[in-house]
ZAROKE-594161 format. One record per atom (N, C-alpha, C): residue in one letter; x, y, z. Coordinates in steps of 0.02 Angstrom, whole numbers, padded with zeros to 5 digits, always signed. Layout:
N
aXYZ...
//
This chain:
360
x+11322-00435+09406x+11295-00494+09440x+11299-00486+09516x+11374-00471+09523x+11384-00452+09627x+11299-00393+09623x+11312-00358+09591x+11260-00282+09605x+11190-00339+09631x+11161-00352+09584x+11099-00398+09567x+11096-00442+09656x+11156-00482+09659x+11144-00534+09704x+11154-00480+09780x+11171-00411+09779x+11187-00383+09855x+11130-00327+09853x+11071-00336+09789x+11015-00285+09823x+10945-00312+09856x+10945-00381+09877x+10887-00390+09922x+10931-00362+10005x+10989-00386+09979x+11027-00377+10066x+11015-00293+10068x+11028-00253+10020x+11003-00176+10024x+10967-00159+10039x+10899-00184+10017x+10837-00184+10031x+10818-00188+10081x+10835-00244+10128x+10836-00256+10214x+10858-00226+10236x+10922-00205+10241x+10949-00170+10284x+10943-00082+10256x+10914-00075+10215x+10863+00014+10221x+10820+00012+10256x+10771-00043+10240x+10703-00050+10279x+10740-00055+10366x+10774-00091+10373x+10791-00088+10451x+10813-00029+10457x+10853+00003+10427x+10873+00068+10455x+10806+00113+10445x+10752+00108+10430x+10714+00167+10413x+10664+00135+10478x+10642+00081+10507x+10619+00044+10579x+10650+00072+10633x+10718+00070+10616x+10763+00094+10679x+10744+00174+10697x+10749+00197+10624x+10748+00271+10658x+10691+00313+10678x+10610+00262+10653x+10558+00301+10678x+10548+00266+10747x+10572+00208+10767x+10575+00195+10846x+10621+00237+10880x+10685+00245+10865x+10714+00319+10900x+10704+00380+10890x+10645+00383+10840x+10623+00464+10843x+10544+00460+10893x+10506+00386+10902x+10456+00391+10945x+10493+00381+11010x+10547+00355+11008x+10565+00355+11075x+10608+00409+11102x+10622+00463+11056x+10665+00522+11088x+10599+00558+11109x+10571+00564+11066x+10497+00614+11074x+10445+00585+11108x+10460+00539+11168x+10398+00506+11193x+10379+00544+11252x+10393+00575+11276x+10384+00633+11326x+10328+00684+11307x+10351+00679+11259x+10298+00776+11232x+10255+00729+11167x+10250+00673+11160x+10184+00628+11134x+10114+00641+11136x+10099+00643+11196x+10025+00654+11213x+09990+00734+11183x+10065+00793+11227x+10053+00865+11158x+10054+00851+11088x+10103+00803+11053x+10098+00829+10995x+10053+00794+10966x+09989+00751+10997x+09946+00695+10963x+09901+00743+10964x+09889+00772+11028x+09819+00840+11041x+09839+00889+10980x+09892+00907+10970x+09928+00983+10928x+09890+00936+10866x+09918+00874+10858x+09897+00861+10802x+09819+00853+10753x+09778+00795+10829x+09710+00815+10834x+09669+00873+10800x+09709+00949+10826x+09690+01010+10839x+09695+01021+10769x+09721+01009+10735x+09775+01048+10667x+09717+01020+10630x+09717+00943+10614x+09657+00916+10572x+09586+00945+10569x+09562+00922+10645x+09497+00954+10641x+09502+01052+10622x+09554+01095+10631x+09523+01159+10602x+09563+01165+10539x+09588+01123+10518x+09637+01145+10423x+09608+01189+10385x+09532+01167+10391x+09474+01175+10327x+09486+01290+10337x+09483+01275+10408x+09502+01352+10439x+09545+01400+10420x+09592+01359+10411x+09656+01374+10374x+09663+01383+10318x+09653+01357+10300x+09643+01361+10224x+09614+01423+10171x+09550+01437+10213x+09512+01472+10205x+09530+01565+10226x+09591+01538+10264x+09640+01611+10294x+09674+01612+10242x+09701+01555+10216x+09757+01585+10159x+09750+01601+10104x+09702+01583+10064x+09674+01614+10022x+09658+01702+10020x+09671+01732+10093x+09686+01795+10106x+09735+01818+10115x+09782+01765+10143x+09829+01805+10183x+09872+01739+10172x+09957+01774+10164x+09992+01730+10189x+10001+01656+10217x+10026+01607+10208x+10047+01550+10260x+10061+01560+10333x+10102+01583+10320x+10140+01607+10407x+10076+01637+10433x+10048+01682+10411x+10011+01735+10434x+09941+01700+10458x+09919+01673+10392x+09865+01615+10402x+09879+01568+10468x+09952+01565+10468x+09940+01486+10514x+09940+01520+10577x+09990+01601+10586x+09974+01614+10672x+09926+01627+10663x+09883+01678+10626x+09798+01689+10655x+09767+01638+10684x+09764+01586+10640x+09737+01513+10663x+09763+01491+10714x+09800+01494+10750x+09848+01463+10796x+09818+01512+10853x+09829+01563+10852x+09795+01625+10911x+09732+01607+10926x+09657+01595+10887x+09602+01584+10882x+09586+01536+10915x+09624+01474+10905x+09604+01401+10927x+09639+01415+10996x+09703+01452+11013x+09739+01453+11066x+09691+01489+11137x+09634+01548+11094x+09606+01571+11132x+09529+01557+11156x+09501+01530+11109x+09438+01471+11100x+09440+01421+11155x+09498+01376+11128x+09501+01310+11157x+09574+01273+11192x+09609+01297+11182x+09666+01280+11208x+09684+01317+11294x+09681+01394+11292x+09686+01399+11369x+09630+01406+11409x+09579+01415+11387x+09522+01363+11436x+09524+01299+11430x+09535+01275+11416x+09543+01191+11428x+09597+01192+11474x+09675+01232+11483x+09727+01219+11497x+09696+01255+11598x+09640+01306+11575x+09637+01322+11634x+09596+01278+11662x+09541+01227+11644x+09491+01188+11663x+09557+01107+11702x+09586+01110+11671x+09651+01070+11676x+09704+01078+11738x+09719+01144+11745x+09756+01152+11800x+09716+01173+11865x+09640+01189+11847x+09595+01184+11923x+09569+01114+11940x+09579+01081+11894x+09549+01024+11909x+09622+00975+11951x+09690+00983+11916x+09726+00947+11959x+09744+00994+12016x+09736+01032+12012x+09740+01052+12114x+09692+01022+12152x+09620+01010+12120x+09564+00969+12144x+09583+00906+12171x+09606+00881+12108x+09595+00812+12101x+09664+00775+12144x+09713+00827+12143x+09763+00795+12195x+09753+00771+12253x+09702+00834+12302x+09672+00823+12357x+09639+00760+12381x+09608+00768+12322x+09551+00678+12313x+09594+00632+12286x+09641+00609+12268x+09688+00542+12256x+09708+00541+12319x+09737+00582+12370x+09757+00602+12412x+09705+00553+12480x+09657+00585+12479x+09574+00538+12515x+09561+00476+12518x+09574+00471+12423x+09576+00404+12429x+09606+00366+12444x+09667+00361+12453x+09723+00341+12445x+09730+00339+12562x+09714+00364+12573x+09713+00389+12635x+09646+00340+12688x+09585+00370+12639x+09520+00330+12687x+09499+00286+12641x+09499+00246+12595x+09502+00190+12563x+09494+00137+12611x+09445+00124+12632x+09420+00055+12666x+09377+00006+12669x+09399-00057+12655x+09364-00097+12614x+09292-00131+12677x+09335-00126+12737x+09254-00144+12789x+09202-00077+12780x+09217-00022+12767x+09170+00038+12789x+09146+00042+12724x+09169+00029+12654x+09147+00029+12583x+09088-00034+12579x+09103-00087+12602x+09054-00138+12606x+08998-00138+12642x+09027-00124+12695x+08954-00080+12727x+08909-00024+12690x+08934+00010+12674x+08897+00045+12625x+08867+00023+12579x+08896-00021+12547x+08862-00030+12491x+08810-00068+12528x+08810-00124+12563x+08764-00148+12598x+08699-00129+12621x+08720-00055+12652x+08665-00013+12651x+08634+00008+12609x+08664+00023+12558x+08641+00058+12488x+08579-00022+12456x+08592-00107+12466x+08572-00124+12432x+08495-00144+12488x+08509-00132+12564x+08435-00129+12599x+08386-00071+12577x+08417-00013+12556x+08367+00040+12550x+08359+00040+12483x+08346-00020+12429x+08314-00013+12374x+08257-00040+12373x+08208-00049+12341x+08139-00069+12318x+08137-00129+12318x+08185-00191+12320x+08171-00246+12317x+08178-00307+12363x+08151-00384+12341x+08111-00412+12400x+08184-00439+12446x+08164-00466+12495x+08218-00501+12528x+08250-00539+12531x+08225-00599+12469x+08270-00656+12438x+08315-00612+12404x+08302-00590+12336x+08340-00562+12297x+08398-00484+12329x+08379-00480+12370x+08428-00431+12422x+08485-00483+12440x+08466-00526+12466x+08505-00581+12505x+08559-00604+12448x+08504-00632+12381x+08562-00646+12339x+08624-00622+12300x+08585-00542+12304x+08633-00466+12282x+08697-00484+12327x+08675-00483+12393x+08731-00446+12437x+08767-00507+12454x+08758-00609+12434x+08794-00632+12435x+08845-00646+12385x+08810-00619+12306x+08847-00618+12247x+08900-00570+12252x+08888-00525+12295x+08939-00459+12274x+08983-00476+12334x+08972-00491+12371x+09022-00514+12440x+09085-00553+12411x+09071-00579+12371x+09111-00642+12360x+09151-00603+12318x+09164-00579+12282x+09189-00494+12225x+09211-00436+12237x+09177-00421+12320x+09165-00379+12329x+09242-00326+12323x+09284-00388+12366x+09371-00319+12383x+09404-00326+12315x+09401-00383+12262x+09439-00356+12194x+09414-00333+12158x+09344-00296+12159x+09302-00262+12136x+09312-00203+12134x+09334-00189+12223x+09322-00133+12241x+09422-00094+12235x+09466-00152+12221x+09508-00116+12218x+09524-00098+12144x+09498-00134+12099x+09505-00129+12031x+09458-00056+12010x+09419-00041+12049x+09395+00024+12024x+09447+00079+12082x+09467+00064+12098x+09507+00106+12143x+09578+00124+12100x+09607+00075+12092x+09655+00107+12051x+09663+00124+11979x+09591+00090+11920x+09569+00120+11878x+09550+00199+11910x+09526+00232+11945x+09511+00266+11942x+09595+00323+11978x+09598+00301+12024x+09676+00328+12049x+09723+00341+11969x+09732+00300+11930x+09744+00299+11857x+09731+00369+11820x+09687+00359+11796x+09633+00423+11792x+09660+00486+11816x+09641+00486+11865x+09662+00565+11916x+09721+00582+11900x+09775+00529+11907x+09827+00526+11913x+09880+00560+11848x+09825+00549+11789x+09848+00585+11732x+09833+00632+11703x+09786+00676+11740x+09735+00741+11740x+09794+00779+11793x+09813+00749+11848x+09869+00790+11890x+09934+00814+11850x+09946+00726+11821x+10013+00740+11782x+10029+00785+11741x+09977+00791+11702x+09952+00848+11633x+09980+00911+11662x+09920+00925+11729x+09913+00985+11742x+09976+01014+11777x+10016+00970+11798x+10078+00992+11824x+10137+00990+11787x+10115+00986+11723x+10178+01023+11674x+10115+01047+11623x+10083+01090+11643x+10026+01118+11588x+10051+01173+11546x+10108+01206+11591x+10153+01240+11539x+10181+01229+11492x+10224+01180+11511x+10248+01151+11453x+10204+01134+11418x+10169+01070+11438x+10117+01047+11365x+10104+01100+11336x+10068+01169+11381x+10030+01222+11333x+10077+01228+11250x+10143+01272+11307x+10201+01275+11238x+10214+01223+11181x+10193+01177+11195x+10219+01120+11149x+10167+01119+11080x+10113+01096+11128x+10053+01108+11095x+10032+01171+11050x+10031+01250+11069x+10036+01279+11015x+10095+01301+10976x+10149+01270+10994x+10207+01295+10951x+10200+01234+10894x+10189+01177+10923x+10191+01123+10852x+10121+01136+10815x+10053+01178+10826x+10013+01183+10799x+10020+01236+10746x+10071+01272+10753x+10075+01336+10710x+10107+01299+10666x+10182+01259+10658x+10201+01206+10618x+10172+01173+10591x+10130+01114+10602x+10095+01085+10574x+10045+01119+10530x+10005+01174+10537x+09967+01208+10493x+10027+01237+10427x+10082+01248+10439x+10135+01273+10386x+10156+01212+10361x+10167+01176+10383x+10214+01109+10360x+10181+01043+10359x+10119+01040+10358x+10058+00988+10369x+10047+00958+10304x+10055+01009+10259x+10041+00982+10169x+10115+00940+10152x+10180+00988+10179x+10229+00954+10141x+10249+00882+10188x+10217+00890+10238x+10224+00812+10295x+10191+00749+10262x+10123+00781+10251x+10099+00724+10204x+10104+00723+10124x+10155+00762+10071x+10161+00740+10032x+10244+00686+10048x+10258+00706+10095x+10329+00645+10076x+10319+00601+10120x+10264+00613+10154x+10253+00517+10199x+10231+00477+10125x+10186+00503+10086x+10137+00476+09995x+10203+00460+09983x+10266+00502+09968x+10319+00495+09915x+10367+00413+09943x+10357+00418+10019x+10404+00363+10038x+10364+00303+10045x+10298+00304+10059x+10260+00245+10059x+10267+00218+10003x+10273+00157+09999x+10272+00117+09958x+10184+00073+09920x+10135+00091+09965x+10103+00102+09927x+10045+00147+09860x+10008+00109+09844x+09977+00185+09782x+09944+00241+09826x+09945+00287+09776x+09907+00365+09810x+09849+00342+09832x+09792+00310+09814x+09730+00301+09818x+09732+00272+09879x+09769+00242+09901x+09780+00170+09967x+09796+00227+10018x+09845+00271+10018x+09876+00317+10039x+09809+00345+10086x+09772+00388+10026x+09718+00429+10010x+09673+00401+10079x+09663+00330+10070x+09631+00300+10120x+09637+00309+10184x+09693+00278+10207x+09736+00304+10272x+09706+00382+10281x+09744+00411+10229x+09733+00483+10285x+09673+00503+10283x+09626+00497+10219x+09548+00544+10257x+09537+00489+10315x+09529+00435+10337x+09511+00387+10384x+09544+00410+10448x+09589+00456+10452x+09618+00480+10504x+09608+00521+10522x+09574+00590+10460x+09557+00648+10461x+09489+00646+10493x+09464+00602+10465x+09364+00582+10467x+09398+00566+10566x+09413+00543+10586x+09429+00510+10662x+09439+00565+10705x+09501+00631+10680x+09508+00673+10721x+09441+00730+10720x+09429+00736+10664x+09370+00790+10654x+09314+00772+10710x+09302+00689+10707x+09230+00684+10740x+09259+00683+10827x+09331+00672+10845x+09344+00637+10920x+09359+00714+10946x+09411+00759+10902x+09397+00825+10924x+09315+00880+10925x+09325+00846+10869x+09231+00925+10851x+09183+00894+10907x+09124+00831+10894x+09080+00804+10905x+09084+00794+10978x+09131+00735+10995x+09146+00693+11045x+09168+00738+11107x+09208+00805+11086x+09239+00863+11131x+09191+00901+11167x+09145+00928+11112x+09090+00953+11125x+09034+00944+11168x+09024+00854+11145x+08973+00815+11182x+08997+00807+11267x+09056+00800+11243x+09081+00786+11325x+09072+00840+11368x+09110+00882+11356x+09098+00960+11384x+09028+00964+11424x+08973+00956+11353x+08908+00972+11348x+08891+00936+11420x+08893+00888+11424x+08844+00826+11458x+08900+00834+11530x+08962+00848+11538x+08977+00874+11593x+08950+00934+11639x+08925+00983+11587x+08918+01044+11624x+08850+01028+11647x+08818+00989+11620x+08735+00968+11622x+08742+00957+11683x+08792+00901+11700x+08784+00845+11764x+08815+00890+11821x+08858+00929+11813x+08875+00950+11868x+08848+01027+11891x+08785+01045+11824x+08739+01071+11882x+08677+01036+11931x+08687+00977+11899x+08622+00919+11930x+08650+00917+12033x+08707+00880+11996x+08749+00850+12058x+08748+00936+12118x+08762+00980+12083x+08767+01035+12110x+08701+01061+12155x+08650+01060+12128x+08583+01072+12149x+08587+01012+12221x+08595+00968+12227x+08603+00899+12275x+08648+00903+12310x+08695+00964+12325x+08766+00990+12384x+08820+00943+12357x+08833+00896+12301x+08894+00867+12292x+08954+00889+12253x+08993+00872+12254x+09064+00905+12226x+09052+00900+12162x+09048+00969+12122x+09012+00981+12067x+09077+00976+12020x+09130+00993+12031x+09196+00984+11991x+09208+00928+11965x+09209+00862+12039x+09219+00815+12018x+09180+00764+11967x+09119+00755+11994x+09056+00735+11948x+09052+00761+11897x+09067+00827+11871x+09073+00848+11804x+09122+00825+11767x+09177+00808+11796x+09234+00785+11746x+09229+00715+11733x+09199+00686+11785x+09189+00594+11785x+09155+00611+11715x+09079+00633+11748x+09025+00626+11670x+09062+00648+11602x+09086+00689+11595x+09122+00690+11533x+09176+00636+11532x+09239+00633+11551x+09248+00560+11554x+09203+00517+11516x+09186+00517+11549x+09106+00422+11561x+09097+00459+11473x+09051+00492+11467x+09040+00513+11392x+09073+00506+11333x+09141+00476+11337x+09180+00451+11268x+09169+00387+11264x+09115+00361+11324x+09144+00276+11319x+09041+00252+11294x+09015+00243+11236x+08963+00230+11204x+08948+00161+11236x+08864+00167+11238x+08827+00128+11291x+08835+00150+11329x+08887+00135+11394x+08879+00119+11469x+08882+00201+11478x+08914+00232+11436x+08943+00329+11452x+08919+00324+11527x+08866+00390+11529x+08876+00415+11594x+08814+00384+11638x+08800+00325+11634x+08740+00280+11664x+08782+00248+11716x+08856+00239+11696x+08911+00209+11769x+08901+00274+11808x+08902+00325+11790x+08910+00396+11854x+08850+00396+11869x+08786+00413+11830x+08726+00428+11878x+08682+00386+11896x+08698+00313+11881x+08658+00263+11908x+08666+00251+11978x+08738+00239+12015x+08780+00223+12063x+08755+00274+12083x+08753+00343+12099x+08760+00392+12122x+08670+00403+12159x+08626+00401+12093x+08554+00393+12106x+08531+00348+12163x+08553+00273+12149x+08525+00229+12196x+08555+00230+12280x+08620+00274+12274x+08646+00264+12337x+08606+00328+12368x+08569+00392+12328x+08541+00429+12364x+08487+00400+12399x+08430+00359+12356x+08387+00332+12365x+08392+00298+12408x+08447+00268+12420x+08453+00199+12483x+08477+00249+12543x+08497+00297+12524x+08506+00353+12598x+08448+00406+12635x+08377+00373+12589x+08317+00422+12609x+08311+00472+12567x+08385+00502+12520x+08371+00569+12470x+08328+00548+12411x+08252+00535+12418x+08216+00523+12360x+08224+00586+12309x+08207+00641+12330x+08225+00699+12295x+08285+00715+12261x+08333+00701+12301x+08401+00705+12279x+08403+00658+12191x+08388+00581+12227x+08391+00542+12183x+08361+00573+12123x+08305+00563+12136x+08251+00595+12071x+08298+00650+12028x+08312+00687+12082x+08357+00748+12028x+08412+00716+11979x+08457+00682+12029x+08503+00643+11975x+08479+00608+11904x+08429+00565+11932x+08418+00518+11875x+08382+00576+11812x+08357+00616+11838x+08318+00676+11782x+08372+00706+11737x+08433+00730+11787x+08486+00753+11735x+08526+00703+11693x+08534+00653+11730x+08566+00582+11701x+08539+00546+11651x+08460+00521+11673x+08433+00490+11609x+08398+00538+11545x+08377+00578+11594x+08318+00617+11555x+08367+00675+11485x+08397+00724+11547x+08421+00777+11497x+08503+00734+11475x+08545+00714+11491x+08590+00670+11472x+08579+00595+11432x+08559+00573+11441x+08554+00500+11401x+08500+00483+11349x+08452+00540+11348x+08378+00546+11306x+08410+00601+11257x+08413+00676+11276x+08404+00740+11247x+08462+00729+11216x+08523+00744+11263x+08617+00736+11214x+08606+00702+11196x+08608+00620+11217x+08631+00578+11154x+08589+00541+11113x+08520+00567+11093x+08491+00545+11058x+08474+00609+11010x+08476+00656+11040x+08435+00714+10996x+08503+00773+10972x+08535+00793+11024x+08602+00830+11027x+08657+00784+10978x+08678+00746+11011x+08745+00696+10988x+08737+00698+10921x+08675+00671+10882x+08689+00652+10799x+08693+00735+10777x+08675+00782+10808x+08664+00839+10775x+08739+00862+10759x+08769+00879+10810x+08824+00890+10811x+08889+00848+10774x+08883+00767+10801x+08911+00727+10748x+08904+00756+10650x+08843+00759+10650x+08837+00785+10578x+08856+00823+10545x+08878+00905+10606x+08915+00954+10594x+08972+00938+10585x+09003+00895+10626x+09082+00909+10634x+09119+00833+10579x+09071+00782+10601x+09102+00729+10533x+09099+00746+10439x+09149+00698+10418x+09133+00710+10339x+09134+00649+10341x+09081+00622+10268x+09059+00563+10257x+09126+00530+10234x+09117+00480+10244x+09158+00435+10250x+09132+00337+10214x+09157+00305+10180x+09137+00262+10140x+09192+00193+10180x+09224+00225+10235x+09285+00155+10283x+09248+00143+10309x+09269+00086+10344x+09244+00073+10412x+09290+00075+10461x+09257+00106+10504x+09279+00131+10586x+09272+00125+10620x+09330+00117+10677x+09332+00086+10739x+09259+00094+10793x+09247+00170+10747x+09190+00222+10792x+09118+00186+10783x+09124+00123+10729x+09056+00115+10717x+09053+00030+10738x+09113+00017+10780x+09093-00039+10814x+09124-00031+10884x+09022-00045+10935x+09039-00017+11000x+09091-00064+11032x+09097-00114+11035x+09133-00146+11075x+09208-00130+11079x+09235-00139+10998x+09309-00105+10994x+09312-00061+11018x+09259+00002+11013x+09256+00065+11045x+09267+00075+11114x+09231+00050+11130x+09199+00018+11213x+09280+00012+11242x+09334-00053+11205x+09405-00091+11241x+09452-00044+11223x+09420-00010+11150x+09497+00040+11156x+09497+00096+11187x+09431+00109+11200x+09447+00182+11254x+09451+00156+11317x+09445+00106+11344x+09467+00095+11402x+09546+00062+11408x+09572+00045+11347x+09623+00026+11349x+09709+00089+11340x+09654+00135+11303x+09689+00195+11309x+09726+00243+11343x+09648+00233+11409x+09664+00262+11457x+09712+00237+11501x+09717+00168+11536x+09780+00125+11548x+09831+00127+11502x+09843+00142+11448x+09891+00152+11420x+09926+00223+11429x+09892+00289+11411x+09914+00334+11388x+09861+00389+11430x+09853+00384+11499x+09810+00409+11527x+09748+00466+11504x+09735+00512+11519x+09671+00530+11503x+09668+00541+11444x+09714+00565+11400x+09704+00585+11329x+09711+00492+11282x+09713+00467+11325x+09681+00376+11279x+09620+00379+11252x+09595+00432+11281x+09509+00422+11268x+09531+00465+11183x+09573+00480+11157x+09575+00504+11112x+09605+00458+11069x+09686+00436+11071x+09741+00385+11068x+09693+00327+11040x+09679+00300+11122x+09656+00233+11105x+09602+00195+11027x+09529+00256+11030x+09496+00227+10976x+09544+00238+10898x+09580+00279+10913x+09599+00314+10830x+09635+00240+10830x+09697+00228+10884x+09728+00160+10871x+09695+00139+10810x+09624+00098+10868x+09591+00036+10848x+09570+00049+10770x+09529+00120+10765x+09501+00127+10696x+09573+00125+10639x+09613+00163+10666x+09671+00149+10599x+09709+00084+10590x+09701+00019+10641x+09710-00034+10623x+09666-00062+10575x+09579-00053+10599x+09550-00076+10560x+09542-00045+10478x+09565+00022+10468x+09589+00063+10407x+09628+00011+10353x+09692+00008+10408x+09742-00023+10395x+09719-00116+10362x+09673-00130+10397x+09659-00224+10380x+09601-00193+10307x+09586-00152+10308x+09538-00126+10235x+09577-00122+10176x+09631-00087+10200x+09670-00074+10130x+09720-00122+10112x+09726-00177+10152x+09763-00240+10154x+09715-00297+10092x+09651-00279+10129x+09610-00313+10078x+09594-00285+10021x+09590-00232+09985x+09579-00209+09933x+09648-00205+09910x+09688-00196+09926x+09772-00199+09884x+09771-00271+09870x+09765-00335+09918x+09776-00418+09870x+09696-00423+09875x+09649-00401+09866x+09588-00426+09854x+09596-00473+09793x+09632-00502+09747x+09641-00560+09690x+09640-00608+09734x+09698-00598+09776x+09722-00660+09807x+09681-00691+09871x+09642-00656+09893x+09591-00670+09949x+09550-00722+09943x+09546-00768+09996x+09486-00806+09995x+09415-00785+10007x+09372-00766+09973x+09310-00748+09951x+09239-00798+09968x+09302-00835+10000x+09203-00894+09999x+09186-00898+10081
//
């Protein structure tokens, strides 16, 4: 009877001890987080890779080949695209941070809104609407963007380390990836099938944010910053914005080459302009993401029967921007999976008490 009446108190206090210890294992390991989410990323989208090694060869053997391949593919070019970019980009936080001025910015823009095409009422009303906006406008994109930089530097100034982290937990995870997720199934408390859910919905997330979304970005960067390049502007930087801008659906990279276009135009560079908007709208916002994007999406996703964060823009839209304020540049990765594995998560909530649900 004592037994009977002291196992709900058991019950609680396992479950608290098993709360306690994955908050002190996210919080011992919150440092090297951002590597082991990428390591992890990395592992999902190429398994199928793996797999396909071992059936020849060894585990171990399978998992370093695989581990070398991706290390030499995609991991130290990226790590080198990474550490030229924060020597760059230091300089320019640096600028900004330095000539950041809100009378000489307003003026500008000012100028920028006389040298457009339109009449003189509606000029008038532009430049009194935005006046009034104008300095928490202009500092809110200032330190969103200081933000930004700020975690492309950070990266790159322990890129060593991350590197190491990153492929040492990738060779792990390809060895120890099956038995990780058979005893997360064994301790969950709910059924395999529910389980089942969760993880392809996670798998389907990394496949398309690494394969598709990686790709596209890349893609539509290198586009723009030969555009910007042809026009004498800092081709480094504009390339990394536009990719940036490219995880975030709708607005992507129409915030970089719209701004950029009209201020040529309002500076006399009709040509210039023209060029931008050609690489911006034409070969970027027409060709990639209408004709390119699904192609590639198609390659790198597996069908999928959830619903995902990825297929509603707006969530899409707040969690990658919320990401990035959270968990700086790699949010653009973080953030949507969040959102989609909550909404995973409210799916299999409803199909586990779907009896008990209100239905009308």
């Amino acid at each position: 009877m004592s037994i009977n009446t002291k196992a709900p108190y058991e019950h609680g206090f396992m479950l608290s001890l098993l709360l306690i210890s994955i908050a002190g294992l996210i919080w011992l390991f919150m440092p090297f987080i951002p590597a082991l989410f990428l390591s992890l990323l990395i592992t999902i989208a190429t398994f199928s890779q793996f797999n396909e090694l071992k059936n020849k060869f060894s585990k171990n053997a399978s998992a370093l080949i695989t581990t070398t391949f991706v290390t030499i593919l995609l991991i130290l070019p990226l790590s080198y695209i990474l550490l030229v970019s924060g020597m760059e980009i230091s300089t320019l936080i640096q600028n900004i941070n330095a000539n950041f001025n809100y009378e000489q910015t307003s003026k500008l823009i000012n100028q920028t809104i006389q040298g457009l095409p339109l009449s003189e009422s509606f000029k008038s009303t532009l430049n009194s609407t935005i006046a009034n906006n104008l300095e928490e406008l202009l500092t809110s994109i200032k330190d969103f963007s200081i933000v930004i930089l700020k975690s492309i530097v950070s990266l790159s100034s322990h890129f060593v380390l991350f590197l190491v982290i990153v492929i040492f937990s990738l060779y792990y995870f390809y060895i120890d990836g099956e038995n990780i997720i058979k005893r997360i199934k064994d301790l969950s408390p709910l059924e395999n099938h529910l389980d089942d859910i969760l993880f392809k919905q996670f798998a389907n997330l990394s496949i398309t944010l690494v394969g598709s979304v990686f790709v596209v970005a890349i893609l539509q960067g290198l586009v723009f910053s030969i555009g910007v390049m042809i026009v004498g502007l800092p081709a480094l930087y504009f390339g990394i914005a536009m990719a940036l801008a490219s995880f975030i659906p709708v607005l992507g990279g129409l915030i970089i080459w719209l701004p950029l276009s009209l201020y040529l135009y309002a500076q006399g560079q009709t040509a210039d302009a023209l060029t931008i908007i050609f690489f911006g709208a034409v070969i970027i916002g027409t060709i990639i993401d209408h004709f390119i994007r699904p192609i590639v999406i198609q390659k790198f996703s597996q069908k999928s029967d959830q619903s995902s964060a990825l297929d509603h823009t707006l969530i899409t839209v707040l969690s990658t921007l919320a990401g990035i304020i959270q968990f700086g540049i790699l949010g653009l990765f973080i953030g949507p999976i969040i959102a989609a594995m909550a909404i995973s998560i409210f799916d299999v909530y409803a199909i586990k008490y779907a009896d008990s649900l209100d239905k009308r």
